[in-house]
C-alpha positions as CSV (number, residue, x, y, z in Angstrom):
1,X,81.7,108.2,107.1
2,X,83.8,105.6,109.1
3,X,86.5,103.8,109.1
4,X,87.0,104.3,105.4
5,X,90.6,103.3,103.4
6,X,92.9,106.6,104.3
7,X,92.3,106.3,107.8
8,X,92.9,102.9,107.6
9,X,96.1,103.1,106.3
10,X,97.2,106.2,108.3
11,X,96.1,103.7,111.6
12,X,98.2,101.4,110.0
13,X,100.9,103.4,109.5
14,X,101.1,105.0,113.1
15,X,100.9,101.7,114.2
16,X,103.6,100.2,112.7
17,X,105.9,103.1,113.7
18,X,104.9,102.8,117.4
19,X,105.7,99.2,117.2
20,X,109.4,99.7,115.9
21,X,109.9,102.3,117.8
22,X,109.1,100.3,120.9
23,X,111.2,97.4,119.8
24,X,114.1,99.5,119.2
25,X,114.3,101.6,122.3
26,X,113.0,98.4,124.5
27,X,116.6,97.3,125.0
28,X,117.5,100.2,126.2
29,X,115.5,100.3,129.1
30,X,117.6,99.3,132.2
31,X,115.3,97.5,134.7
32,X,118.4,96.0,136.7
33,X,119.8,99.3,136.6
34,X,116.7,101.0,137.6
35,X,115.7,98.8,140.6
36,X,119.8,99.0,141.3
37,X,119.5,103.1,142.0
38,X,116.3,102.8,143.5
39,X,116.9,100.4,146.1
40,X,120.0,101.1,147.0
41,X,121.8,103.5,149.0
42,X,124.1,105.9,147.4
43,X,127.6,106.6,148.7
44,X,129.1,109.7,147.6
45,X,133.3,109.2,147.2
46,X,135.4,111.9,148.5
47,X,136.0,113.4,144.2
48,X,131.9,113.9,144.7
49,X,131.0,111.0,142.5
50,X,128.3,108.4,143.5
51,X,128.7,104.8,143.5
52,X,125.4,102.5,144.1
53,X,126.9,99.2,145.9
54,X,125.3,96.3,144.6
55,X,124.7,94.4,148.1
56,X,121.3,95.2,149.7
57,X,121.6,96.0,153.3
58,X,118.2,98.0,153.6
């Protein structure tokens, strides 16, 4: 049994896909963004919508 040459290639295969995958959708991900809403303090506008202030005062 083992590692013979289908299972191989399926390895290979998932593989590769994982690794395009994760270059395509890695510009997506926000970290300045991210930190941005966690870090800061929300303030709510009087229409109800939220604006995240980019000076830190925390």
């Amino acid at each position: 049994m083992g590692l013979n040459i289908p299972i191989i290639i399926i390895l290979v295969l998932f593989g590769g896909f994982f690794l395009v995958s994760f270059f395509i959708t890695s510009p997506n991900m926000d970290t300045k963004g991210l930190l941005r809403v966690l870090y800061s303090k929300p303030v709510r506008k009087s229409d109800g919508s939220v604006e995240y202030p980019e000076s830190r005062r925390n």
